[in-house]
MMTF fields as JSON, N, C-alpha, C and O atoms, coordinates in Angstrom:
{
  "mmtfVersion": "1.0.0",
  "mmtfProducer": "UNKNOWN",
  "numBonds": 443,
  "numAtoms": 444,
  "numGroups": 111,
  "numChains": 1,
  "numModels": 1,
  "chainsPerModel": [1],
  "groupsPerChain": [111],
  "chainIdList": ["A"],
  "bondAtomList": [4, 2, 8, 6, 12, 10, 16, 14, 20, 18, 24, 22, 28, 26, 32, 30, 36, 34, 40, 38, 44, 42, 48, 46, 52, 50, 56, 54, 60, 58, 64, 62, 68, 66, 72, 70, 76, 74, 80, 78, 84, 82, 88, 86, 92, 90, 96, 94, 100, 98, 104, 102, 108, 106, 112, 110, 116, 114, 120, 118, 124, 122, 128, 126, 132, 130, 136, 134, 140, 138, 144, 142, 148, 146, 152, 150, 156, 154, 160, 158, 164, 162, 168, 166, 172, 170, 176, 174, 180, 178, 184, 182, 188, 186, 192, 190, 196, 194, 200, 198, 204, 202, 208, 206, 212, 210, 216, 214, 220, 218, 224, 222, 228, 226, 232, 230, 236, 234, 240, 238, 244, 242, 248, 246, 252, 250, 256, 254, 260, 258, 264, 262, 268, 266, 272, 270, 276, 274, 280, 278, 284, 282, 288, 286, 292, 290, 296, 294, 300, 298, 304, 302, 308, 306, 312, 310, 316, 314, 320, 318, 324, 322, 328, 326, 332, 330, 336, 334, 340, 338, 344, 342, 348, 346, 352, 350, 356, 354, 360, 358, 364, 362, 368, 366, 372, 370, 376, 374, 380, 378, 384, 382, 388, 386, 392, 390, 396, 394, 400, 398, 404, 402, 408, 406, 412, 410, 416, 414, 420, 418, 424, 422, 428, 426, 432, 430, 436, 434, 440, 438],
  "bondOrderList": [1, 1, 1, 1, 1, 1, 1, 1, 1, 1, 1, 1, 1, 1, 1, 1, 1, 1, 1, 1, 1, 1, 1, 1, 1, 1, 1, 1, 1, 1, 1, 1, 1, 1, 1, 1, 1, 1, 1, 1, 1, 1, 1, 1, 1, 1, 1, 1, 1, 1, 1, 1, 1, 1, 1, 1, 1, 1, 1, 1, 1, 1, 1, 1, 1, 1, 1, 1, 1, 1, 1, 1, 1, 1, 1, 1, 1, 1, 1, 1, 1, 1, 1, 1, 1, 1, 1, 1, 1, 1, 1, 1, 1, 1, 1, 1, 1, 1, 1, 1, 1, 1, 1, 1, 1, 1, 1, 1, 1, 1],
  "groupList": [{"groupName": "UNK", "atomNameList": ["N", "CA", "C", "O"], "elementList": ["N", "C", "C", "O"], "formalChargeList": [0, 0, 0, 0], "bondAtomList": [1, 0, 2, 1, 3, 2], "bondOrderList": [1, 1, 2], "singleLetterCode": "X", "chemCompType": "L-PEPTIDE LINKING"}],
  "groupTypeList": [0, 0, 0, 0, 0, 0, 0, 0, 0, 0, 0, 0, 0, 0, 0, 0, 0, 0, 0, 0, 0, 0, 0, 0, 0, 0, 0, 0, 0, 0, 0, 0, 0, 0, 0, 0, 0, 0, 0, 0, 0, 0, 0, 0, 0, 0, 0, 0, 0, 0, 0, 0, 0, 0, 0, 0, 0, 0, 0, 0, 0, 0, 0, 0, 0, 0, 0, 0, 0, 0, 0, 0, 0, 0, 0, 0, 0, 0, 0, 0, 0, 0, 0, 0, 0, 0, 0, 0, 0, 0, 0, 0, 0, 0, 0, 0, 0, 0, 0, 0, 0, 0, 0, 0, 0, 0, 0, 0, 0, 0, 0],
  "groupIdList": [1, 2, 3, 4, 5, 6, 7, 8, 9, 10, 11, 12, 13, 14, 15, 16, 17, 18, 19, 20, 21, 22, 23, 24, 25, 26, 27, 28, 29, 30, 31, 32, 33, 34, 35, 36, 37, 38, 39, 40, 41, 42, 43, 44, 45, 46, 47, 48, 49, 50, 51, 52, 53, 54, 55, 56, 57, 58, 59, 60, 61, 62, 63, 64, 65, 66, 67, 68, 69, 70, 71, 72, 73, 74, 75, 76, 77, 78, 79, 80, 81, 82, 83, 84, 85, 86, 87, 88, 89, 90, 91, 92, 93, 94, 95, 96, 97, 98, 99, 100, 101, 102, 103, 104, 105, 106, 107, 108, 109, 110, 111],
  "secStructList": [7, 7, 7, 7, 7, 3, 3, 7, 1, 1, 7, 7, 7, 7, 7, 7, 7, 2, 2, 2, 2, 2, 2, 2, 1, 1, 1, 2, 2, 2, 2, 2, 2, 2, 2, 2, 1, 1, 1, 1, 4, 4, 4, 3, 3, 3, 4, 4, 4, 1, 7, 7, 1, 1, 7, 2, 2, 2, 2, 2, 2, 2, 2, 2, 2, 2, 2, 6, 6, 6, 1, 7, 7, 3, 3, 3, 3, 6, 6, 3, 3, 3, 3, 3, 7, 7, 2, 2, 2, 2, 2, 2, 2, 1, 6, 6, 2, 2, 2, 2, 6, 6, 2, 2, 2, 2, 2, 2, 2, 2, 7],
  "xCoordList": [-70.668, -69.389, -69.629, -70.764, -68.738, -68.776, -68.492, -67.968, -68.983, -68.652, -67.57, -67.214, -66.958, -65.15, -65.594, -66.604, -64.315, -64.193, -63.095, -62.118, -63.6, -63.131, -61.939, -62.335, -60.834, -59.979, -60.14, -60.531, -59.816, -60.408, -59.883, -59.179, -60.043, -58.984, -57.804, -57.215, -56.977, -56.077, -55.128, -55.283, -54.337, -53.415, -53.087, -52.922, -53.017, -53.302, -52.112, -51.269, -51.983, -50.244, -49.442, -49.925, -48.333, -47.606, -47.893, -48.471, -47.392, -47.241, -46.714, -45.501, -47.119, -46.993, -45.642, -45.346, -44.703, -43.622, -44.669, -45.865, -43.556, -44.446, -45.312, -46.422, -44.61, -45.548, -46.701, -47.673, -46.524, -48.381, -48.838, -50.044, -48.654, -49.437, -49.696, -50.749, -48.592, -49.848, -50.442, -51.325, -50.235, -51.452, -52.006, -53.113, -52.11, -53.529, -54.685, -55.905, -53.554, -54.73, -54.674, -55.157, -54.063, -54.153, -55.445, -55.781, -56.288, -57.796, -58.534, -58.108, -59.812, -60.387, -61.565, -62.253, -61.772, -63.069, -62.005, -62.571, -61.18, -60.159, -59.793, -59.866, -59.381, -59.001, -59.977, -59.776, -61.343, -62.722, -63.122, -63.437, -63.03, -62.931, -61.832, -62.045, -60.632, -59.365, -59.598, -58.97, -60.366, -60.427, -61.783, -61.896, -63.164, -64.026, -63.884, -64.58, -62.585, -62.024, -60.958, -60.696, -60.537, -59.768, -60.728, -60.225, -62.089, -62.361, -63.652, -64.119, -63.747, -64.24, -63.836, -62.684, -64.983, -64.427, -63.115, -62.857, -62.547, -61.671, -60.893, -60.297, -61.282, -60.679, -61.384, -61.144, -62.641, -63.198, -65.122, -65.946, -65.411, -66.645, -67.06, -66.235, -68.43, -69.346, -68.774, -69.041, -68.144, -67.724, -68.625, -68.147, -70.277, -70.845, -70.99, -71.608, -70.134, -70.737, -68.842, -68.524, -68.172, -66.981, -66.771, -65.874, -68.143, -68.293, -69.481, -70.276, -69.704, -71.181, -70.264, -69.076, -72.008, -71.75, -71.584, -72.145, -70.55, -70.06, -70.856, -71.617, -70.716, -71.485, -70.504, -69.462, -71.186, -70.188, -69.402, -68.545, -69.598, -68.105, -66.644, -65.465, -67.424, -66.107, -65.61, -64.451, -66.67, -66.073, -65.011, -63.852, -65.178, -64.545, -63.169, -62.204, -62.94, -61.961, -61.357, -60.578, -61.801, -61.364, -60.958, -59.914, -61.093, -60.988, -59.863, -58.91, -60.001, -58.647, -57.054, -55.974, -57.406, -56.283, -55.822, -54.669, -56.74, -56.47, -55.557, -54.345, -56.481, -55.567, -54.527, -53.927, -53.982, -52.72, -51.741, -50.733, -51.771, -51.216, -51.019, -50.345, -51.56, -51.578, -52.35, -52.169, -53.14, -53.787, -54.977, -55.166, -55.635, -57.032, -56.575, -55.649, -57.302, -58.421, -59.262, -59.796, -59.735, -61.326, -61.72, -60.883, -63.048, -62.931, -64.801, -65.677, -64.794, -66.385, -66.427, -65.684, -68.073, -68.368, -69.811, -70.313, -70.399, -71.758, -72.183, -73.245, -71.003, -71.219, -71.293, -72.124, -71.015, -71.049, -69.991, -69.698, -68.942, -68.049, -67.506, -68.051, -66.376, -66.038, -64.627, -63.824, -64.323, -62.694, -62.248, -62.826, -60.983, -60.4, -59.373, -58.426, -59.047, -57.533, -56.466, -56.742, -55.429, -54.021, -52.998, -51.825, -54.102, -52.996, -51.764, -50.724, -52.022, -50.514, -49.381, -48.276, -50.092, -49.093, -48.419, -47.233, -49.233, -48.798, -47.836, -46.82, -48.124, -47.983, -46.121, -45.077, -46.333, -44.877, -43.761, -42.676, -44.57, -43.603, -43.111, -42.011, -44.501, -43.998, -45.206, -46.426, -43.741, -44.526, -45.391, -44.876, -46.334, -46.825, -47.73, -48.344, -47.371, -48.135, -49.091, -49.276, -50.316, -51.367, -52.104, -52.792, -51.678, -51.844, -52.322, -53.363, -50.557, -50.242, -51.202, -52.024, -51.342, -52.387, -53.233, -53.784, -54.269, -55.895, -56.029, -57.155, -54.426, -54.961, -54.648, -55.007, -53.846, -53.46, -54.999, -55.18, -55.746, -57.22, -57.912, -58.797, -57.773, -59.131, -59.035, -60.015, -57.328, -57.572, -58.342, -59.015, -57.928, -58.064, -59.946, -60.526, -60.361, -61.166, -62.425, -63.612, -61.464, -62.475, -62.098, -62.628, -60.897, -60.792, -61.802, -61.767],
  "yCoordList": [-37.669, -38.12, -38.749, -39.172, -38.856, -38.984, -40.494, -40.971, -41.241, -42.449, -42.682, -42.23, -43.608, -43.847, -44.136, -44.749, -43.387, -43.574, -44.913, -45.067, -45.712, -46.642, -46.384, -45.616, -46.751, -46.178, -47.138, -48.302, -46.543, -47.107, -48.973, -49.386, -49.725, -51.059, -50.985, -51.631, -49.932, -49.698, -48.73, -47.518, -49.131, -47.898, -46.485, -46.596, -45.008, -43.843, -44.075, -44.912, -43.159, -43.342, -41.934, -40.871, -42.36, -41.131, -40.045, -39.901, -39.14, -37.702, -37.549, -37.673, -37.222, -36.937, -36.013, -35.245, -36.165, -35.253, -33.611, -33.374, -32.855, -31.43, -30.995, -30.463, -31.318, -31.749, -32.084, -31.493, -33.396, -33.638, -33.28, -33.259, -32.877, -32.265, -30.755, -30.128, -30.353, -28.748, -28.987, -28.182, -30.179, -30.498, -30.881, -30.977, -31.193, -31.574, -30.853, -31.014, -29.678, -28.844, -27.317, -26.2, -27.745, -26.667, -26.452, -25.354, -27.465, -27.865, -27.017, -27.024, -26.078, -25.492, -26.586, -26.172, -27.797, -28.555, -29.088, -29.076, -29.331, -30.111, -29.186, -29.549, -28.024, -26.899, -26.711, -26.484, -26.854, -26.599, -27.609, -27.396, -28.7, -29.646, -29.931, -30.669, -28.986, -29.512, -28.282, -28.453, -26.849, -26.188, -26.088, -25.182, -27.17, -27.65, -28.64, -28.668, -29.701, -29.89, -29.692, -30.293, -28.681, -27.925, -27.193, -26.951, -26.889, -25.902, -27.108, -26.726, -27.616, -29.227, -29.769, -30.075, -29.896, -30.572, -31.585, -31.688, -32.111, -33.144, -33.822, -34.857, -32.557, -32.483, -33.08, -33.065, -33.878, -34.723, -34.718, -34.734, -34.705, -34.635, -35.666, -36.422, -35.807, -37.11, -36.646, -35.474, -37.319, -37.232, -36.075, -35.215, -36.223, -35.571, -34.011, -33.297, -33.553, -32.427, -31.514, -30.389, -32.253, -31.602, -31.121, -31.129, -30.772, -30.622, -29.717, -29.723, -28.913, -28.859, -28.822, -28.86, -28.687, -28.692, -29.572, -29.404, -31.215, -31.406, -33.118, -33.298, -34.146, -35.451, -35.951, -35.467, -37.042, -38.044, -38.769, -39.159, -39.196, -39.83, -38.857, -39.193, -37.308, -36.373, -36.086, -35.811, -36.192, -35.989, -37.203, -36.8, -38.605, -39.661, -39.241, -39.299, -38.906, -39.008, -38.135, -38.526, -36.8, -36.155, -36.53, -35.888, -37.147, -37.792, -38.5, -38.467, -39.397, -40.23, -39.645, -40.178, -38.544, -37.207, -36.93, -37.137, -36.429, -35.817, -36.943, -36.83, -38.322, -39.289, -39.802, -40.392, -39.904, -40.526, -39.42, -39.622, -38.303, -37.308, -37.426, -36.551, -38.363, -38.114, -37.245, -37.156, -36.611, -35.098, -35.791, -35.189, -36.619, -36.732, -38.468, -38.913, -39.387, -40.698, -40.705, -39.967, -41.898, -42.413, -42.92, -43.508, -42.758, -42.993, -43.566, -43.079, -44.804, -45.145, -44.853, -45.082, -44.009, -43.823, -43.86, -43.318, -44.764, -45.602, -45.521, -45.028, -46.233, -46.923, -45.68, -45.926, -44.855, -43.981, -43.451, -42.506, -43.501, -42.624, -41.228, -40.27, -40.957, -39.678, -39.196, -39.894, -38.382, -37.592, -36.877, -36.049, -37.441, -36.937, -36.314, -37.029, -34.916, -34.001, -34.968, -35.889, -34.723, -35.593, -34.448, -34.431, -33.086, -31.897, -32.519, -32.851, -32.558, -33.103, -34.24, -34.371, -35.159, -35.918, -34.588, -34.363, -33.592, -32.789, -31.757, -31.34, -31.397, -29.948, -30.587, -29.947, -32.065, -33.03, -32.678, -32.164, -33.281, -32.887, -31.734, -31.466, -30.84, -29.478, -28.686, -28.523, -28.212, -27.086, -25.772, -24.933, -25.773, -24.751, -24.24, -23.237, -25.421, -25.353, -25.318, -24.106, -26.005, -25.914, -24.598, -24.045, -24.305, -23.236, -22.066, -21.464, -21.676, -20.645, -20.927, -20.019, -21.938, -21.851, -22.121, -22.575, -22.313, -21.863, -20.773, -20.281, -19.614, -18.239, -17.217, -16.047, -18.054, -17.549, -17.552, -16.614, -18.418, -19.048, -18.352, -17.72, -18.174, -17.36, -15.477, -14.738, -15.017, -13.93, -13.347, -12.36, -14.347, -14.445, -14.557, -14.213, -15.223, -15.417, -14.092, -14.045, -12.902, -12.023, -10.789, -9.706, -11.018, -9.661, -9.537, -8.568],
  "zCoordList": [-42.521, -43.047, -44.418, -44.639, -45.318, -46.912, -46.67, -45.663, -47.903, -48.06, -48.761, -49.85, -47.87, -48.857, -49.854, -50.2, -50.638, -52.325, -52.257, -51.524, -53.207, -53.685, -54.808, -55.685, -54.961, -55.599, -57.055, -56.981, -58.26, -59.436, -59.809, -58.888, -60.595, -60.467, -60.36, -59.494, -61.479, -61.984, -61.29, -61.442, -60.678, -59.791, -60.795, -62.01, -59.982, -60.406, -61.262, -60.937, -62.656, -63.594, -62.753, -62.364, -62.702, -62.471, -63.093, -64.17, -62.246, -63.257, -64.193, -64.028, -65.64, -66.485, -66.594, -65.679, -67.986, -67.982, -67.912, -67.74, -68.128, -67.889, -69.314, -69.32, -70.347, -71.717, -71.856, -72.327, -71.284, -70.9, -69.921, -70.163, -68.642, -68.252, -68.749, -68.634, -69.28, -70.021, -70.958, -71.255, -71.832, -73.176, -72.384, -72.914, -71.478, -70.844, -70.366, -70.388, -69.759, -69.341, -70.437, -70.254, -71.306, -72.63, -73.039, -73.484, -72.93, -73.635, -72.746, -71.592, -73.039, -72.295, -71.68, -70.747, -72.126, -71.749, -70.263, -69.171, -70.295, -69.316, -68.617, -67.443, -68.715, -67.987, -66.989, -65.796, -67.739, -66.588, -65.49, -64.319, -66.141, -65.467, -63.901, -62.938, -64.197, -63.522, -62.678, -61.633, -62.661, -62.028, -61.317, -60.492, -61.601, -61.058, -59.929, -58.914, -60.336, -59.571, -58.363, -57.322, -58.955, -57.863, -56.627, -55.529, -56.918, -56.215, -55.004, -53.931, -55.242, -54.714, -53.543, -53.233, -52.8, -51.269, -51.787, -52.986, -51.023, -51.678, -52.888, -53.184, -53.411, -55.06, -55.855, -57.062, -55.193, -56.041, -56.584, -55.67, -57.428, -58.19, -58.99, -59.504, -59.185, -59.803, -61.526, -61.788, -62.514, -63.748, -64.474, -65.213, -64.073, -64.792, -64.722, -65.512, -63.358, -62.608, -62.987, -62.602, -63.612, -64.152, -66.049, -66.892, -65.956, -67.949, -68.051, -67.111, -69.12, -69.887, -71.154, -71.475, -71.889, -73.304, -74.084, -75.167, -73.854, -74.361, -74.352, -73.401, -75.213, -75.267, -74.121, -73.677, -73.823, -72.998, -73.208, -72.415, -74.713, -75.333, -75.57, -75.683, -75.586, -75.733, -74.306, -73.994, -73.491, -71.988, -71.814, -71.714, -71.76, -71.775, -72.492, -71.731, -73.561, -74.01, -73.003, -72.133, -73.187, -72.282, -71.059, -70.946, -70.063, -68.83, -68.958, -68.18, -70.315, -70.631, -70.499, -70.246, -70.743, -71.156, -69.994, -69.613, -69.355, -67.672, -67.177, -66.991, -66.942, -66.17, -66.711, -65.813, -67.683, -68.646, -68.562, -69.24, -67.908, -68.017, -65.996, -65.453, -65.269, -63.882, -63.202, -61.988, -63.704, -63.223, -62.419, -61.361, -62.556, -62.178, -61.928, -62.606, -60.909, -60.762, -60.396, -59.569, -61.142, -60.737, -59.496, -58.811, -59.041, -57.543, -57.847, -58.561, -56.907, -57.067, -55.594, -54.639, -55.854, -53.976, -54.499, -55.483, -53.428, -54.095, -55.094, -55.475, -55.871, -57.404, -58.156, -59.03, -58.26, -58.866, -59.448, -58.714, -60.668, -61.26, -60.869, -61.417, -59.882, -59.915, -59.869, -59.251, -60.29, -60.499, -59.299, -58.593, -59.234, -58.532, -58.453, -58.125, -58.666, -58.76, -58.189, -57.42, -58.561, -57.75, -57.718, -58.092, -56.929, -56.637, -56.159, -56.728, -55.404, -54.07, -54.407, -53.88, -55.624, -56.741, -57.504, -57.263, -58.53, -59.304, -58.486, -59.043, -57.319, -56.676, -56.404, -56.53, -56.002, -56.021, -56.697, -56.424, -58.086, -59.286, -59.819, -60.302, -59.587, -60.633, -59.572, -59.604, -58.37, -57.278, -57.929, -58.667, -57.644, -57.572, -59.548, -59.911, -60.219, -61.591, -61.162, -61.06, -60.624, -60.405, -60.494, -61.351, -59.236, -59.141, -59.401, -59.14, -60.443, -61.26, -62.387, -62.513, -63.26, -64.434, -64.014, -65.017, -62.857, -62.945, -62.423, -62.5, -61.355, -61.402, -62.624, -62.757, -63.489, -64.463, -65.544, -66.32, -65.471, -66.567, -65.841, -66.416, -64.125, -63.585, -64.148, -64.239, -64.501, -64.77, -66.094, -66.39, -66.615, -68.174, -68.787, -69.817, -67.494, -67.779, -67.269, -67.592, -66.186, -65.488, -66.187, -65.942, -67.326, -68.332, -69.458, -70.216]
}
């Protein structure tokens, strides 16, 4: 059994109007991330294991984006930093976006 995730200090922000959440996941570094997370026991992954390529101050920002937009929180599970999708917040607001744009990015991505 997994060790409870600790939910971050700061309660998760609502969902984002629909604006920000597609600039959010407009970004291909965030897109990967949000569909790394999608595909994730529990929606959720260690910060570092949702990126390549990129420094950790650009991941951070990045992260900032995701969650200010509602898409993702932080979760400590033995002390450790990790993201967590907030499908079922998003899937709430705007049924079935999810979804549609990571099978829409998965086609795109196998042409």
């Amino acid at each position: 059994m997994p060790p409870i995730a600790a939910p971050d200090e700061s309660p998760a922000a609502e969902v984002g109007t629909i604006h920000e959440v597609l600039h959010a996941i407009g970004d291909p570094v965030r897109l990967e991330a949000v569909r790394r997370l999608d595909q994730a026991p529990e929606h959720m992954l260690p910060c570092s294991a949702t990126y390549d390529g990129v420094s950790k101050s650009t991941a951070s920002h990045h992260f900032k984006i995701l969650r200010e937009a509602g898409l993702t929180e932080r979760r400590y599970v033995d002390g450790q930093l990790h993201l967590r999708l907030r499908s079922d917040d998003v899937d709430g607001r705007y049924p079935g976006l999810l979804g549609a744009v990571l099978a829409a990015a998965s086609d795109t991505d196998q042409s």
